[in-house]
C-alpha positions as CSV (number, residue, x, y, z in Angstrom):
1,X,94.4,118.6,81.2
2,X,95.6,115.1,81.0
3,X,93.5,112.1,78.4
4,X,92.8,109.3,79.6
5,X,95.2,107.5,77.4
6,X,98.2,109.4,79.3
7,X,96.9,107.6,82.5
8,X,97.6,104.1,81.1
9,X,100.8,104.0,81.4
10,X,101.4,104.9,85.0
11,X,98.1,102.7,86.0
12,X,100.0,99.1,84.2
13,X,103.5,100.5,85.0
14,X,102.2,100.4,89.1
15,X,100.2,97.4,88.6
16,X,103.3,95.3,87.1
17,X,105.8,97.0,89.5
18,X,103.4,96.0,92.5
19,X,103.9,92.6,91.4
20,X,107.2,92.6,90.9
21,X,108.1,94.2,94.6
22,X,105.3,91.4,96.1
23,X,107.4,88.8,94.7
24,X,110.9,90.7,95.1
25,X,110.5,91.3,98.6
26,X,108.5,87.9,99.5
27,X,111.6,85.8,98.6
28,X,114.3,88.1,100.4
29,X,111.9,88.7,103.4
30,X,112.4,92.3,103.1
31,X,110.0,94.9,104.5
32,X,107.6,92.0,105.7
33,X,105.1,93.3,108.3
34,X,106.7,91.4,111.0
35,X,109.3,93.7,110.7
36,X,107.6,96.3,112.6
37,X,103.8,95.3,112.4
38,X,102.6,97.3,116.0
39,X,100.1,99.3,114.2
40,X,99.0,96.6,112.0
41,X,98.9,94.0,114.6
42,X,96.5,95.7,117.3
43,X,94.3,96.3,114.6
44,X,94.4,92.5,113.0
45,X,91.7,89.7,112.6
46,X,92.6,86.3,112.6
47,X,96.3,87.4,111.7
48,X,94.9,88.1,108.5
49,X,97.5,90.5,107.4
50,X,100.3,89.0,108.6
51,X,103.0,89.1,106.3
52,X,102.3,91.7,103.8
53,X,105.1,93.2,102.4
54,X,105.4,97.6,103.8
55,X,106.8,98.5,100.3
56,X,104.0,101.0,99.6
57,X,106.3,104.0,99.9
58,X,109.1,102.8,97.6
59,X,106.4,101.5,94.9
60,X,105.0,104.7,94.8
61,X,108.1,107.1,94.5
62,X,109.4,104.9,92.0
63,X,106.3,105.7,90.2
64,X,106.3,109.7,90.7
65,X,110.0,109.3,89.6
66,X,108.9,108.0,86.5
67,X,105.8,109.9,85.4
68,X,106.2,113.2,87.2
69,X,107.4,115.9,84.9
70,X,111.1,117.0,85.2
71,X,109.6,120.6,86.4
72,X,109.2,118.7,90.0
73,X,112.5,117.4,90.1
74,X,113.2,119.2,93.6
75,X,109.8,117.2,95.0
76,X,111.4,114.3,93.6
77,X,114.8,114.3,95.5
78,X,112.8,115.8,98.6
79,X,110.1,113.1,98.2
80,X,113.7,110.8,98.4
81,X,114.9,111.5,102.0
82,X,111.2,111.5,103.4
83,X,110.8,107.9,102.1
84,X,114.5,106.9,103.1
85,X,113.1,108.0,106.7
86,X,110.3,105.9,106.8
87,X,111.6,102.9,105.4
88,X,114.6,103.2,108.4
89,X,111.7,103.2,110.9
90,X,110.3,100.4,109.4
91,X,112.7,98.1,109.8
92,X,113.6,99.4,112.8
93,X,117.0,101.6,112.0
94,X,115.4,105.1,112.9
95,X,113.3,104.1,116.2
96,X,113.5,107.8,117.8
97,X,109.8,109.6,117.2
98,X,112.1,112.8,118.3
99,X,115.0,112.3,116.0
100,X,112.4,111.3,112.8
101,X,110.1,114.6,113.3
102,X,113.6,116.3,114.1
103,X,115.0,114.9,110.5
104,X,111.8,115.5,108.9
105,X,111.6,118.9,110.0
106,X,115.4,119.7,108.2
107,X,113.8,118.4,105.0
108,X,110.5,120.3,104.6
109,X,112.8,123.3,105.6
110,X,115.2,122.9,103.3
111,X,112.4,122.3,100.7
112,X,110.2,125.6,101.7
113,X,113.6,127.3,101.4
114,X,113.5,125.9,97.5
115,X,109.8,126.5,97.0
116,X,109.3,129.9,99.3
117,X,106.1,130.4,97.5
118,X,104.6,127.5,98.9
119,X,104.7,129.0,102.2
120,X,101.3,130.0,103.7
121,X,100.6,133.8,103.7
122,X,97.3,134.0,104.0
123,X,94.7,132.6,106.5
124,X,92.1,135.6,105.9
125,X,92.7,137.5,108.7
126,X,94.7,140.8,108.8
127,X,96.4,140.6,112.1
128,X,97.4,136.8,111.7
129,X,98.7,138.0,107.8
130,X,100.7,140.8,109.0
131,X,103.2,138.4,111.5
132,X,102.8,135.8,108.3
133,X,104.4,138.2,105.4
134,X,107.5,138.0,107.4
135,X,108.8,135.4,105.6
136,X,110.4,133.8,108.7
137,X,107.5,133.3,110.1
138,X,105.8,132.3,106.8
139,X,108.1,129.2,106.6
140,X,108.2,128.1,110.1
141,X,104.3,128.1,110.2
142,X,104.3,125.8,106.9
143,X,106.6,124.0,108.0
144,X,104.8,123.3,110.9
145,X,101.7,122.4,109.4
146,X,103.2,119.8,107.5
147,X,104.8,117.9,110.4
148,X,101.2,117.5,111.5
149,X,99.7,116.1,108.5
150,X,102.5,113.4,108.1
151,X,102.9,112.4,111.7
152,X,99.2,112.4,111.8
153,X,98.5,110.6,108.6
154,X,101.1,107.8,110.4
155,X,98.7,107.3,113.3
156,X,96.0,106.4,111.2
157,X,97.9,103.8,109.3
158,X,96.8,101.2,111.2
159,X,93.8,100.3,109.2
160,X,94.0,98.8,105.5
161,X,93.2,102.0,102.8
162,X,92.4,104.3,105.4
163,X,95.2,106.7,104.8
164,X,95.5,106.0,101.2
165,X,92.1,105.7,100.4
166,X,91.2,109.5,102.6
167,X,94.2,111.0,100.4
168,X,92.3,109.6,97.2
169,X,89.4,111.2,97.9
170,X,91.4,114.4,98.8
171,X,92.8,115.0,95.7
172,X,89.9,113.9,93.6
173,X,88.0,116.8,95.1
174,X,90.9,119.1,94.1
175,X,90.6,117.7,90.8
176,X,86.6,117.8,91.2
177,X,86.9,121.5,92.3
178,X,89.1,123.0,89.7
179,X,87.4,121.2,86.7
180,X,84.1,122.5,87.7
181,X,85.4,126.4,88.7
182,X,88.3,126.3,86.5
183,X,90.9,126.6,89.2
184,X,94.9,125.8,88.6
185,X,95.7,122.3,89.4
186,X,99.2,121.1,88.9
187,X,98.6,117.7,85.8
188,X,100.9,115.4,87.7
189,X,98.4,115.1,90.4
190,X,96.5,112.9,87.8
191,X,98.9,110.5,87.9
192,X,98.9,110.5,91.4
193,X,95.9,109.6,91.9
194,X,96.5,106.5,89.8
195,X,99.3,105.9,91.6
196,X,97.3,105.8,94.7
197,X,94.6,104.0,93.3
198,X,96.9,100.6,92.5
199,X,98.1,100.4,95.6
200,X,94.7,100.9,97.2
201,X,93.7,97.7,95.6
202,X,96.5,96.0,96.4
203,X,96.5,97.5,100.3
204,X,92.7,96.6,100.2
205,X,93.4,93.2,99.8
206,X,96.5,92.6,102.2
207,X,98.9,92.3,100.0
208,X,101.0,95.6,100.0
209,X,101.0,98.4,103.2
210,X,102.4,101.6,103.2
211,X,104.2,101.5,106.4
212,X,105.8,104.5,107.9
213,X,107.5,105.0,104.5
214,X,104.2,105.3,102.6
215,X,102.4,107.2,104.9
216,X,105.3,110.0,104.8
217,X,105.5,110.0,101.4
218,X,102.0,110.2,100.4
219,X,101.6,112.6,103.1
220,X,103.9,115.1,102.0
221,X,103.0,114.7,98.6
222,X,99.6,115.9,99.0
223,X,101.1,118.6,101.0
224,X,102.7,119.9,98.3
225,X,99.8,119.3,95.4
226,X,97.7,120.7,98.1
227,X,99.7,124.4,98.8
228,X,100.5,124.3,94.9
229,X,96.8,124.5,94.6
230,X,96.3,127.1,97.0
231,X,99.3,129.1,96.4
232,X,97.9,129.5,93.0
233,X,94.0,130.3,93.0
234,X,93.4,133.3,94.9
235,X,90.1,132.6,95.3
236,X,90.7,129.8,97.1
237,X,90.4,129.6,100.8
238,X,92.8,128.5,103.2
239,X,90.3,127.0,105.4
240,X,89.3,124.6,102.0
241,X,92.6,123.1,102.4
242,X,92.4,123.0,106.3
243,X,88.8,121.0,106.1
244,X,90.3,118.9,103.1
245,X,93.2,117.6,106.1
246,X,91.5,118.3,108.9
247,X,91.3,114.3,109.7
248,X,95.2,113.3,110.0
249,X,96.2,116.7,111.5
250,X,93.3,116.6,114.2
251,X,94.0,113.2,115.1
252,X,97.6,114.1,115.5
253,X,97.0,117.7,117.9
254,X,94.5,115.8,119.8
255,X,96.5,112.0,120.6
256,X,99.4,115.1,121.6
257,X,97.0,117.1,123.9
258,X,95.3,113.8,124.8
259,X,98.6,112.1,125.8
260,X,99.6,115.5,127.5
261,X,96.8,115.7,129.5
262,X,96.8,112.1,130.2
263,X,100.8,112.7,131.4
264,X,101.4,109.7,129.3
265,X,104.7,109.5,126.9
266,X,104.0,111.5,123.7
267,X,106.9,109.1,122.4
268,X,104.8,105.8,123.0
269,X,102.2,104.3,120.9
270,X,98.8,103.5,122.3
271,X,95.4,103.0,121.7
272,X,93.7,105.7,121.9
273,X,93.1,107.1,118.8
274,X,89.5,107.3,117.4
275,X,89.9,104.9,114.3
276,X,91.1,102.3,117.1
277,X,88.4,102.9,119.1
278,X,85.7,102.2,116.4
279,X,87.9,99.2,115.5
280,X,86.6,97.6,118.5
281,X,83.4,98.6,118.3
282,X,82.6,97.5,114.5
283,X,84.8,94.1,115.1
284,X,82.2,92.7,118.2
285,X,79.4,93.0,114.8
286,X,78.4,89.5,113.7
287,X,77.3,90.5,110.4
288,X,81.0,91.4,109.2
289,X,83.0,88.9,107.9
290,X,86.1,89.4,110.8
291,X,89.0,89.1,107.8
292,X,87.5,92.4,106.5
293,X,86.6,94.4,109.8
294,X,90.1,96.1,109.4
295,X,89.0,97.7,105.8
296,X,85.3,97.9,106.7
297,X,86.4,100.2,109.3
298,X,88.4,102.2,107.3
299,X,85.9,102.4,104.4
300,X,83.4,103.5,107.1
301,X,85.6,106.4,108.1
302,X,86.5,107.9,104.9
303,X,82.8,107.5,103.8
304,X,82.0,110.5,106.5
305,X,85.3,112.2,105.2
306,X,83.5,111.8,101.8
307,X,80.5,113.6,102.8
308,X,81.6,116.2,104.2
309,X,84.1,116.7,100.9
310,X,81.0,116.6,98.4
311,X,78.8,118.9,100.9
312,X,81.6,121.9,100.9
313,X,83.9,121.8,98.0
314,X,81.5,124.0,96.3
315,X,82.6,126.9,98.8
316,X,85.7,126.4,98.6
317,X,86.2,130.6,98.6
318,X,83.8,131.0,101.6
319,X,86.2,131.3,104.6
320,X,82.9,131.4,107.2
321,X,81.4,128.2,105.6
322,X,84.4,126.5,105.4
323,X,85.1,127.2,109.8
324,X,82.1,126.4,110.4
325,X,82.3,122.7,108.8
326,X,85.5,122.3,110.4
327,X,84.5,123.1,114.1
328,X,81.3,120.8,113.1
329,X,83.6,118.1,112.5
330,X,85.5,118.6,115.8
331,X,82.8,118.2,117.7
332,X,81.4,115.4,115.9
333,X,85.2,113.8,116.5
334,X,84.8,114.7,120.5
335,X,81.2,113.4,121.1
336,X,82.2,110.2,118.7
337,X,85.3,109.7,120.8
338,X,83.4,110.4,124.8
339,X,80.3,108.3,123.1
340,X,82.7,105.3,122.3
341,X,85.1,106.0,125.0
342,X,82.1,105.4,127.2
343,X,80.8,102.1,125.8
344,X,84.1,100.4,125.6
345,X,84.8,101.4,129.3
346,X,81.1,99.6,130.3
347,X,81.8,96.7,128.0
348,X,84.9,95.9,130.2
């Protein structure tokens, strides 16, 4: 268990470097958001976030380096190439959606082949566990897994705290769950959190984004924290960890299957995902103040992601449960997305 006094260092050491990198990076005009603002700009009011600075990813691995124990040195230098990835595509050096997943793939490889006991065994049924205890499989199925969560957590980066305030609220109820049933949690995710609470603020107020960089890193972050956790509570259901993600992957199989369907370039970036969607709807809203329309509508998503969280954590162990929230949340996801889809097509 960490005090609280251990968490003041990380939480003025990432305030002061946060200032530091806003000035740094203002004066050389590196990693400004014109650089490759897409995302950011189709979800802009008034241009208000113009020129904030996508160092979110390098402020926050500098900060892991620092305060995670030396026991996660391998995360560390994994953690490393994922950011050195991201920060390539944002400023425009690794432009190939093929070639990053491709790259991205060798590194959670190579780090499953380090950590083999991170692999997922187990999904609670026999058949499905008897092809997964070869190890082969094991691996290639984890791996898998986690190309969905960062891919998908980089779709949703589009609105300001959205994917760093959904992974906040993530790993609190990790931290939430094991404190009240005694589970294993790994410490450094304490820091973590902190970590990700600092740049919140400073992503809430347009300062700092996380870019492609960020949203890697904090993705596979939580990946690991997140399989750490699992690997080591037995008790614990897999299906606790799929409804924890369930956001940033399903927005990621569904824009693919969508996109499919649609016969429209996977490759390409469009419009159609569902935090986009009720972008438009919550910006036509007089009562918002349009400089904040971009958080508001993040705040508004993760506030469902927050109760579902505080509904099921407490079955964490109950596999049936557990489905059954997830497929709830699906088809909340499809009748939201048909229900807006709808009104946005008539508002035309």
């Amino acid at each position: 268990m960490i005090l609280i006094q251990e968490l003041l260092s990380p939480l003025i050491f990432t305030v002061i470097l946060s200032f530091i990198f806003l000035y740094f990076f203002a004066k050389k005009k590196f990693l400004i958001d014109q650089i490759n603002s897409s995302k950011h700009k189709q979800l802009t009011a008034n241009n208000s976030t113009n020129g904030a600075i996508l160092c979110g990813g390098i402020i926050i691995f500098i900060a892991i380096l620092f305060f995670f124990n030396n026991d996660l040195y391998l995360i560390k230098i994994f953690s490393f190439f994922i950011l050195i990835i991201g920060i390539l595509s944002d400023i425009n050096k690794f432009n190939s959606p093929k070639y990053r997943v491709l790259s991205q793939l060798l590194i959670v490889l190579f780090f499953l082949l380090n950590n083999e006991n991170l692999a997922i065994a187990d999904l609670r049924l026999i058949f499905i566990n008897n092809i997964l205890e070869i190890k082969f499989v094991s691996i290639i199925f984890t791996i898998f897994c986690i190309l969905i969560l960062i891919n998908g957590s980089n779709f949703l980066d589009g609105l300001n705290t959205l994917v760093v305030g959904y992974y906040i609220l993530v790993l609190t109820i990790v931290v939430l769950t094991s404190l009240q049933f005694n589970l294993y949690i790994d410490p450094n995710i304490y820091y973590f959190i902190i970590v990700l609470s600092v740049v919140f603020l400073f992503n809430f107020f347009n300062k700092i984004y996380l870019g492609d960089a960020g949203s890697y890193l904090i993705s596979f972050l939580v990946a690991f924290f997140l399989l750490d956790f699992f690997s080591k509570n037995d008790s614990v259901s897999p299906y606790f960890i799929c409804l924890l993600l369930w956001y940033p992957a399903f927005e990621n199989l569904f824009s693919i299957i969508r996109r499919v369907f649609l016969k429209r370039n996977i490759d390409q970036a469009d419009e159609g995902h569902l935090h986009q969607m009720i972008y438009r709807i919550v910006k036509n809203k007089d009562y918002i103040n349009k400089k904040y329309i971009n958080t508001a509508t993040a705040m508004l998503i993760n506030l469902f992601n927050l109760t579902i969280f505080i509904f099921s954590y407490k079955y964490y162990f109950f596999t049936e449960n557990l489905v059954l929230v997830i497929f709830v949340n699906m088809l909340i996801y499809f009748l939201l997305y048909s229900f807006i889809k709808k009104k946005l097509n008539q508002s035309r």
